[in-house]
N, C-alpha and C positions, 0 to 999 in steps of 0.2 A: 389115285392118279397123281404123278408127283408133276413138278412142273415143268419140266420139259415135255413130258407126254401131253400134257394140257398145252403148253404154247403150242405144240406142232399142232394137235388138232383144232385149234383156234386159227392157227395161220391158216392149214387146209380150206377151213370154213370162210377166212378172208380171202384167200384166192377165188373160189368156185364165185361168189358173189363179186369181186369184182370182176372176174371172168365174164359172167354176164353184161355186163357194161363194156367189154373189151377193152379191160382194163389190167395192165398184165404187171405181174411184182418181180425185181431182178434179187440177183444177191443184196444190193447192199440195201434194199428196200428192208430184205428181213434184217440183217443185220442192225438196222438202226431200232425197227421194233424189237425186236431183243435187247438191244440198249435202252429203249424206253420201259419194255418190262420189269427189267432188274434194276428201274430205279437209277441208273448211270447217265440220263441222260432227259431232259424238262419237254414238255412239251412243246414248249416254246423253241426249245432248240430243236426238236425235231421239223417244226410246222417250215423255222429257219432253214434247215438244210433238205426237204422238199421245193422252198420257193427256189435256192439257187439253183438247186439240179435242174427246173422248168426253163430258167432263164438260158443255162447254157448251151 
């Protein structure tokens, strides 16, 4: 399995699971964990730019 066929089944499995919590992921939800996958982007900056998106 290369890794994109692994991130998408991984995301799936992140959807369905927060799906039970009614908890729904947009575009750029993925797109930052793909940034965080490949390494382009810290957790920290991610945790960062979930608190702003909440705030506004």
């Amino acid at each position: 399995m290369n890794f994109e066929e692994k991130f998408n089944k991984d995301l799936a499995n992140i959807k369905n699971d927060l799906a039970i919590e009614n908890i729904y992921i947009n575009d750029d939800d993925i797109s930052m964990l793909r940034k965080y996958s490949n390494n382009e982007m810290s957790l920290g900056d991610a945790i960062t730019s979930i608190i702003k998106a909440e705030l506004n």
